[in-house]
PLY file of the C-alpha trace (Angstrom):
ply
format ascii 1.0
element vertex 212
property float x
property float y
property float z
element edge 211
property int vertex1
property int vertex2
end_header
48.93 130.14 41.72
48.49 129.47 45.42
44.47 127.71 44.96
45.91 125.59 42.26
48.92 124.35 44.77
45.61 123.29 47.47
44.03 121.62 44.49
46.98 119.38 44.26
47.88 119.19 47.30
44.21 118.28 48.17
44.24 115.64 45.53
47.80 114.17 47.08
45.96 113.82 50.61
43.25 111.73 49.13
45.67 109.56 47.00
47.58 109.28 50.70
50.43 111.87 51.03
50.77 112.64 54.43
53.29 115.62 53.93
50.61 117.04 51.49
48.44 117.76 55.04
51.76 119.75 56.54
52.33 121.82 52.84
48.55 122.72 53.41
49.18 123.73 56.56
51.66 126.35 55.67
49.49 128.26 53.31
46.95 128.69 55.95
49.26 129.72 58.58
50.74 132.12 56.64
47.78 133.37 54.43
49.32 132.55 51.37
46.60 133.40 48.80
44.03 132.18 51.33
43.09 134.23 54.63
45.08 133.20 57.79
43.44 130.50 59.55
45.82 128.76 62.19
42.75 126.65 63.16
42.57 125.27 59.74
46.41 125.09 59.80
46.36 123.01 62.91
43.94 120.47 61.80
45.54 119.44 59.07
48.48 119.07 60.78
46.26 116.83 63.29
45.69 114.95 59.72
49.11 114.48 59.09
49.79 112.76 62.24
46.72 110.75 61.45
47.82 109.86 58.62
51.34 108.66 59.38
51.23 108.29 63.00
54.81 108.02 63.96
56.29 110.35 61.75
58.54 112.03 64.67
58.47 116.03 62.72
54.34 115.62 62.28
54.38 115.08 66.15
56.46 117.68 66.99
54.25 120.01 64.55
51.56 119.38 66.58
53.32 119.49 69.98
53.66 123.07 69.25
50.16 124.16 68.33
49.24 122.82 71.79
52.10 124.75 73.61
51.81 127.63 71.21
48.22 128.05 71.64
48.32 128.19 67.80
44.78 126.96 66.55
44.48 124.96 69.52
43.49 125.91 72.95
47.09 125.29 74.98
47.53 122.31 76.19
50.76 121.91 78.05
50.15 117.97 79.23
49.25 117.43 75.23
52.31 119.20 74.19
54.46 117.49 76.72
53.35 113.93 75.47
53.48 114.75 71.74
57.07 116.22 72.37
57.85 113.18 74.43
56.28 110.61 71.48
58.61 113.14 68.48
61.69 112.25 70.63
60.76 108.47 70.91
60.36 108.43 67.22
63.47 110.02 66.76
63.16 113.87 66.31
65.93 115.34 68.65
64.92 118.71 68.51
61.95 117.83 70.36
64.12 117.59 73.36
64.62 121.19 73.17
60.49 122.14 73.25
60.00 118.83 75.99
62.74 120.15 78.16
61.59 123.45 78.39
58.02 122.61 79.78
59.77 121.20 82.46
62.84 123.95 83.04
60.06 126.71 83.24
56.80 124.90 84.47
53.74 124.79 82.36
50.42 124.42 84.04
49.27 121.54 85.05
52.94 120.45 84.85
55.12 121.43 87.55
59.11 122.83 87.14
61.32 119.80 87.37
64.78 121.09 87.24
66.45 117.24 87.27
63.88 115.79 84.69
64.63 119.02 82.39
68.65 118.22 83.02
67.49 114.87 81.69
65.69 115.79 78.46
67.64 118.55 77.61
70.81 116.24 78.23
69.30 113.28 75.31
69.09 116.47 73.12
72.71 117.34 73.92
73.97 113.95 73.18
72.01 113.59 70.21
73.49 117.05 68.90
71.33 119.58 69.60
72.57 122.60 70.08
70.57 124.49 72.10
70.03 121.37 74.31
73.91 121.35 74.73
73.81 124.88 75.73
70.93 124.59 78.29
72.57 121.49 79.88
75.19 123.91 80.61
73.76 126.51 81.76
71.61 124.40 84.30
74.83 122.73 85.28
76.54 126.54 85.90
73.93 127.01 88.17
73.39 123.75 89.86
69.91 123.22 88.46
69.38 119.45 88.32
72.81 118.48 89.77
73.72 118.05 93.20
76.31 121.57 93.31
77.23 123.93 90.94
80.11 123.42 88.12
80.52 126.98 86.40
83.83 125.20 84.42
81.97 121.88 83.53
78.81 124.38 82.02
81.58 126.18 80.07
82.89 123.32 78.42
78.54 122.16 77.36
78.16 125.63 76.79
81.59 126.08 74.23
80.58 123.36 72.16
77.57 124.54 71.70
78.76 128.09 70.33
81.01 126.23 68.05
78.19 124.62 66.79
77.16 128.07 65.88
74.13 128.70 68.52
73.63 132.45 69.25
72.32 131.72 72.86
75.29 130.00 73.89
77.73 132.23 71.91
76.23 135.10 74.20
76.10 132.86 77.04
79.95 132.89 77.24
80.23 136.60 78.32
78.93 135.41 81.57
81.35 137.16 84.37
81.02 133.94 86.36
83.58 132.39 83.09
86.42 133.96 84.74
90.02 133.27 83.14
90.41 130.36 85.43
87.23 128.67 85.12
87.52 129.22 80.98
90.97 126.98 81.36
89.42 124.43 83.51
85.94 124.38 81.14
88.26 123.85 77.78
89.89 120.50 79.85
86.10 119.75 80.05
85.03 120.67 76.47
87.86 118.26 75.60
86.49 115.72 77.65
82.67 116.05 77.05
83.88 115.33 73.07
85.37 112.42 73.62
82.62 111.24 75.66
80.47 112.12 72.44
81.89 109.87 70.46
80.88 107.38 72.35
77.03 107.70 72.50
74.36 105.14 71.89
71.84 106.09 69.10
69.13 104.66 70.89
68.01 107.44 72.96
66.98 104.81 75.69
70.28 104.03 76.27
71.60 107.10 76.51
69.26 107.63 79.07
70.11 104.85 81.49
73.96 106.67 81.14
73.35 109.80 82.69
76.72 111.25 82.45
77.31 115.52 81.97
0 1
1 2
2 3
3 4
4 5
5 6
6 7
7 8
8 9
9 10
10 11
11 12
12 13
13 14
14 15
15 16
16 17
17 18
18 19
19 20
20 21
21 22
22 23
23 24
24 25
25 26
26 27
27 28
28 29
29 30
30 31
31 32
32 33
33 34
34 35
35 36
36 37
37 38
38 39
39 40
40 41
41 42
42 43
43 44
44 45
45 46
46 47
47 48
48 49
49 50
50 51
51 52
52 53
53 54
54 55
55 56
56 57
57 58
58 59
59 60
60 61
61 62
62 63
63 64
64 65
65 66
66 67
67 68
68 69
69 70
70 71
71 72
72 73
73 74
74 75
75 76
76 77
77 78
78 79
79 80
80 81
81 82
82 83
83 84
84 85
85 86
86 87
87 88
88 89
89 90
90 91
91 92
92 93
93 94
94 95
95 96
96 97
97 98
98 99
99 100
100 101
101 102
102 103
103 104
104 105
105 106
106 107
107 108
108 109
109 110
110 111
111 112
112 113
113 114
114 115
115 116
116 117
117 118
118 119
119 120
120 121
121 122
122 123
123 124
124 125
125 126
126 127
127 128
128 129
129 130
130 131
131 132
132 133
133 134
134 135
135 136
136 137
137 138
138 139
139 140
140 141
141 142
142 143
143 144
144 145
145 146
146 147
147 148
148 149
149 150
150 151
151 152
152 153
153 154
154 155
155 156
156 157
157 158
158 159
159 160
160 161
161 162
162 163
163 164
164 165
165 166
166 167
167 168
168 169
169 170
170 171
171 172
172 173
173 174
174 175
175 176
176 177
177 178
178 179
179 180
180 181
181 182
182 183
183 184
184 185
185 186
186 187
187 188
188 189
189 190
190 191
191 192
192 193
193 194
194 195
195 196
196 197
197 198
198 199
199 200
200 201
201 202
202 203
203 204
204 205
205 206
206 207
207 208
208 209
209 210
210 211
């Protein structure tokens, strides 16, 4: 009974449940009982980060309605500082959406291969994934570094298929992973673990060690 679920989640808003605004939000975005309205969607995911303003996953919600164009006009400078606040707050898969706008480009911001190396590397070391894969593919191809390391991008690339990302798993058929550069990257896989066990959890820190 999808218009009694808005009736209580209405009534949790008003008696101050923030996650009430982002259940509301689904049901609109995915016409759940109600026609789809992404506009409505997007506001009241604009009321959830009202409503508990550092909440790192409301940010990132939002982050992506501006980027997505999804009941908001895009908005790739909004995106890139609600991405930017999510990862502050402590969302790490923000890194993956804030790195991005920068590996690509998004009007009015301009491609930034070593600033993307840099976000997508805080992702990495937080655990992301996808972030570990796209540090090393950038590395493979010398995109943010000063030269190339096809064996160094293996190893970021290899822990992230072990971590079970499809991108990365595909990613390893590259013909530039020859046999020799495989046995060379698994020295580095090694390597990049141990250096994982290492890491600050303060993402500021981690920054101001800008090892790959």
């Amino acid at each position: 009974d999808t218009s009694k679920a808005i009736r209580y989640w209405e009534r949790a808003t008003q008696q101050g449940s923030c996650q009430a605004w982002i259940d509301l939000s689904s049901v609109y975005d995915r016409g759940i009982g109600v026609s789809t309205d992404y506009r409505k969607g997007a506001d009241d995911v604009e009321q959830a980060v009202r409503c508990d303003p550092t909440n790192s996953y409301y940010l990132w919600k939002l982050g992506k309605r501006f980027y997505d164009a999804k009941g908001r006009d895009r908005d790739c400078q909004a995106a890139e500082n609600l991405f930017t606040q999510s990862l502050d707050h402590g969302y790490a898969d923000a890194a993956v959406d804030a790195g991005y706008i920068y590996d690509k480009g998004c009007a009015p911001i301009d491609r930034d291969d070593h600033h993307a190396l840099q976000i997508y590397l805080l992702g990495a070391k937080l655990g992301v994934a996808l972030c570990q894969n796209n540090v090393g593919a950038m590395i493979k191809h010398g995109r943010g570094v000063e030269t190339a390391d096809p064996a160094r991008g293996y190893g970021w690339i290899k822990l992230a298929s072990m971590r079970g990302d499809p991108l990365a798993k595909a990613n390893l058929q590259d013909p530039l992973f020859t046999p020799s550069v495989r046995a060379v990257g698994l020295a580095n896989l090694a390597d990049i673990q141990r250096r994982l066990l290492a890491v600050p959890a303060d993402p500021q820190a981690i920054l101001r060690d800008p090892w790959y």
